[in-house]
C-alpha positions as CSV (number, residue, x, y, z in Angstrom):
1,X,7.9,-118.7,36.7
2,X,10.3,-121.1,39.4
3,X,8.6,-123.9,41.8
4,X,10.3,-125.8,44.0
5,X,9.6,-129.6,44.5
6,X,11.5,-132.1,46.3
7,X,14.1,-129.8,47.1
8,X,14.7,-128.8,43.3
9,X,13.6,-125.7,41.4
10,X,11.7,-126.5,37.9
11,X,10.8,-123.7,35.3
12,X,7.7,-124.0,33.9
13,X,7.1,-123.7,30.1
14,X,3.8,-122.6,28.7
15,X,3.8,-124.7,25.4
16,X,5.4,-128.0,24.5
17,X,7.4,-128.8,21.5
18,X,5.2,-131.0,19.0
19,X,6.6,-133.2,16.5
20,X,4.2,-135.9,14.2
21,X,5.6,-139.1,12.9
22,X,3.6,-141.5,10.5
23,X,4.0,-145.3,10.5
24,X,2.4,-148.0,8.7
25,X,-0.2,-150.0,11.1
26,X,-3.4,-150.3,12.6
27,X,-5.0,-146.5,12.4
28,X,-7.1,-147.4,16.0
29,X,-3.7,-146.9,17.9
30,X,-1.8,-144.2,18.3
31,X,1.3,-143.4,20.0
32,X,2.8,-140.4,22.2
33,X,6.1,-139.5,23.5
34,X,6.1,-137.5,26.2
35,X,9.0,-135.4,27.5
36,X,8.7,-134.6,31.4
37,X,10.4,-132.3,33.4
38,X,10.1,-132.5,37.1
39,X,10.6,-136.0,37.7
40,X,12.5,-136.8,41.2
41,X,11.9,-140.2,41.4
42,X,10.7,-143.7,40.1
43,X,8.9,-144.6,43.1
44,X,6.5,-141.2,43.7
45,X,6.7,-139.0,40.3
46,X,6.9,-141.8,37.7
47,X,4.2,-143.8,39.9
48,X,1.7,-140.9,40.5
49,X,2.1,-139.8,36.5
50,X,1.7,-143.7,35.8
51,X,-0.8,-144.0,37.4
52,X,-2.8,-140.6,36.4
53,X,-2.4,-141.4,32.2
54,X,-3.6,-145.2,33.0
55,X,-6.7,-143.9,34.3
56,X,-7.8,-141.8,31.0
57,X,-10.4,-143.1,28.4
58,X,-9.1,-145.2,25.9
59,X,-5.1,-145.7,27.5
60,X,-4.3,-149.2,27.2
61,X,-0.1,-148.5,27.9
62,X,2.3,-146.4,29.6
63,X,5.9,-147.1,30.4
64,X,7.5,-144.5,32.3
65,X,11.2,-144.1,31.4
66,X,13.0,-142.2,34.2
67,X,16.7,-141.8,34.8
68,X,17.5,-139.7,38.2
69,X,20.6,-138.9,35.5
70,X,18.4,-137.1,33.6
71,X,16.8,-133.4,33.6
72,X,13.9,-135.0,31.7
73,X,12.2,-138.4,31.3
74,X,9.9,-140.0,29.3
75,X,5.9,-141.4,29.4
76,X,5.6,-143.8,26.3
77,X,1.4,-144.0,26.3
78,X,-0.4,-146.0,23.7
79,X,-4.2,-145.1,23.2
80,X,-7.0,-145.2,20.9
81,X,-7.7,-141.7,19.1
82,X,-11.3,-142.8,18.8
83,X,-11.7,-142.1,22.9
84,X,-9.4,-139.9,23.5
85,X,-6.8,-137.1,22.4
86,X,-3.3,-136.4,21.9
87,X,-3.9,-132.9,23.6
88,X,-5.8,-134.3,26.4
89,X,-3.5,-137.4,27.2
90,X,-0.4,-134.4,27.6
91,X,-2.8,-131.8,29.6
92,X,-2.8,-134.8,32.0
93,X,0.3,-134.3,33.2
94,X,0.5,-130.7,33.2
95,X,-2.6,-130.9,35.3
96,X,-1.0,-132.8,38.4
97,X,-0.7,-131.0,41.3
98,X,-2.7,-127.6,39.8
99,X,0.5,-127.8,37.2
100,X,3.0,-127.0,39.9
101,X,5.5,-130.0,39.9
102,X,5.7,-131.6,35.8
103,X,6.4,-129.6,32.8
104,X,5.8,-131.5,29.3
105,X,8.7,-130.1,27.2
106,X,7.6,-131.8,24.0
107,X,5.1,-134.3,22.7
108,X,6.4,-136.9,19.8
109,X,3.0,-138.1,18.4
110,X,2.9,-141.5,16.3
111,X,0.0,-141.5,13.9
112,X,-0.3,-145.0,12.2
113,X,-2.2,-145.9,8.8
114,X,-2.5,-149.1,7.1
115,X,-0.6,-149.4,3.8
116,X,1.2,-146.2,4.6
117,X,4.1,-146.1,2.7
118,X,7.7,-146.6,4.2
């Protein structure tokens, strides 16, 4: 399946790659890296998905790192997994725009536990 948005074509993938990485810390945080595709620019697409995760329960971060250089960018969110989940913080982003613009390729999710060891 091809859409077109701001004069470029993006292929859409059904599932995302998932990958789990465990870190010693506070278990009321957790961490995810999410791989975009679709991103055109800093000022609307990194804004709008910005702006979309910061309004989900239990967010209390996102950095957006784009590069116009780059096929795909990042979202870097920080959340509590006692108000919200992994799977819901990605679906965000499919979700914009009825899922026509952004593809998450893959979702890098930090899980943290105290005295977990190193």
């Amino acid at each position: 399946m091809t859409f077109t948005s701001c004069d470029q074509q993006i292929q859409k993938q059904s599932l995302p790659k998932f990958t789990e990485v465990y870190k010693d810390g506070i278990d009321s945080r957790r961490k995810l890296k999410i791989e975009i595709e679709g991103m055109m620019c800093e000022v609307g697409c990194a804004s709008k998905i910005k702006k979309e995760l910061l309004e989900q329960d239990a967010v209390s971060s996102v950095i957006i790192d784009f590069d116009k250089e780059r096929e795909t960018d990042f979202a870097l969110v920080e959340f509590d997994p006692k108000g919200n989940t992994s799977e819901y913080i990605y679906g965000v982003v499919n979700s914009i725009a009825d899922g026509k613009i952004y593809t998450v390729k893959s979702v890098e999710t930090t899980y943290y536990k105290e005295n977990y060891p190193e």
